[in-house]
C-alpha positions in Angstrom: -22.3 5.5 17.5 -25.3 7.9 17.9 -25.0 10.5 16.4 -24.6 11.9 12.5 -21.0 13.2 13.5 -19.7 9.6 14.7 -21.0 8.0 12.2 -19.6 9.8 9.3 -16.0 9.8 11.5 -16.1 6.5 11.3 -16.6 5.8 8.0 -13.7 8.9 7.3 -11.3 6.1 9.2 -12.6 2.7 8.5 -14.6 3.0 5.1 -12.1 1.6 2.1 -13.0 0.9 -1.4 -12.4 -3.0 -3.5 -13.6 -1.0 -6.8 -11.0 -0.5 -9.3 -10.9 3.2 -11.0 -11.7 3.3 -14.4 -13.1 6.0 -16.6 -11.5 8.5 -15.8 -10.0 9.8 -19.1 -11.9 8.2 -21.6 -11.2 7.2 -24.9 -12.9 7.9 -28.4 -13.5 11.0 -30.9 -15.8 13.0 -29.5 -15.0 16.6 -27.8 -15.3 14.7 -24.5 -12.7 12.3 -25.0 -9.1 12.4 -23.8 -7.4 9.5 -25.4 -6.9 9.1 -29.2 -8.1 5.0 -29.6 -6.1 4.4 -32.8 -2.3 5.4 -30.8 -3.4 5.9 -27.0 -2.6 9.4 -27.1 -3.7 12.0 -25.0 -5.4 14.7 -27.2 -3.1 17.4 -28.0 -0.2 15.5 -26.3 2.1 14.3 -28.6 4.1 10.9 -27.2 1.7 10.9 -24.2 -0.2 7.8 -24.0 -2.6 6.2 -21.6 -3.0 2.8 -21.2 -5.2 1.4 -18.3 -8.7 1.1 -17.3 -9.0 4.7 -17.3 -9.5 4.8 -21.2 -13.2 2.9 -21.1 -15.8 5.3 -21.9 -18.1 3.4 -19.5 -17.5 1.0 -16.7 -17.9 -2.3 -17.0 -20.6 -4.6 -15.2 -18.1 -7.2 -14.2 -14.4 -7.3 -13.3 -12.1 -5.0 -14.6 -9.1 -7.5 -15.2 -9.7 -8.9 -18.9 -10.8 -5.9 -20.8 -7.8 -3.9 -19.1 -5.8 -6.7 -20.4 -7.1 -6.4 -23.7 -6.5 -2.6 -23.6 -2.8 -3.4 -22.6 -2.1 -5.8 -25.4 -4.1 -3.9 -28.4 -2.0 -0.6 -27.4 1.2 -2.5 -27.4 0.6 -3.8 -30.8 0.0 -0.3 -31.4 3.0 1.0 -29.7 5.6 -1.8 -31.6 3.9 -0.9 -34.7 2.1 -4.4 -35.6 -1.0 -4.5 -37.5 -3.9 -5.3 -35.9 -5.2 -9.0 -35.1 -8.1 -9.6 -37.7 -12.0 -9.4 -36.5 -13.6 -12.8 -35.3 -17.5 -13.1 -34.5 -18.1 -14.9 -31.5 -21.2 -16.2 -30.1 -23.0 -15.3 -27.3 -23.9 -18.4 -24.6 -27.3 -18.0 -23.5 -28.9 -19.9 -20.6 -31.5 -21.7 -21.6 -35.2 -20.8 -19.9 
């Protein structure tokens, strides 16, 4: 490859992405927002709910998998109409300097 053209053709036909989409219609309050986070609704959509890594307002710094996981199981509780799981405080493990 030498030249601009060839290089962006070939990254049109071999470039692929491993990142997982997310973000995209975020969840919360805010004029902003799409999703309603107490029912998974889309604003103004009644019966309409989203429930996928789509709804985090902001991306993650590590895999996707868990938190979408968490998403999944917190909106079916939602969905079957079961009260939420009560609060827990965790600690944080730190490595040690």
């Amino acid at each position: 490859m030498r030249t601009d053209a060839e290089i962006i053709d070939w990254v049109a036909r071999e470039g692929e992405t491993a990142l997982h989409p997310s973000c995209t219609c975020r969840m919360g309050i805010d004029a902003g927002s799409v999703v309603d986070p107490m029912t998974n609704e889309v604003h103004g959509v009644k019966g309409l709910r989203v429930v996928d890594a789509s709804v985090m307002p902001k991306i993650t710094n590590a895999n996707i998998y868990a938190p979408t996981r968490m998403i999944a199981e917190k909106a079916a509780d939602v969905i079957l109409g079961r009260p939420p799981l009560p609060r827990i405080e965790v600690g944080r493990a730190r490595h040690a300097a």
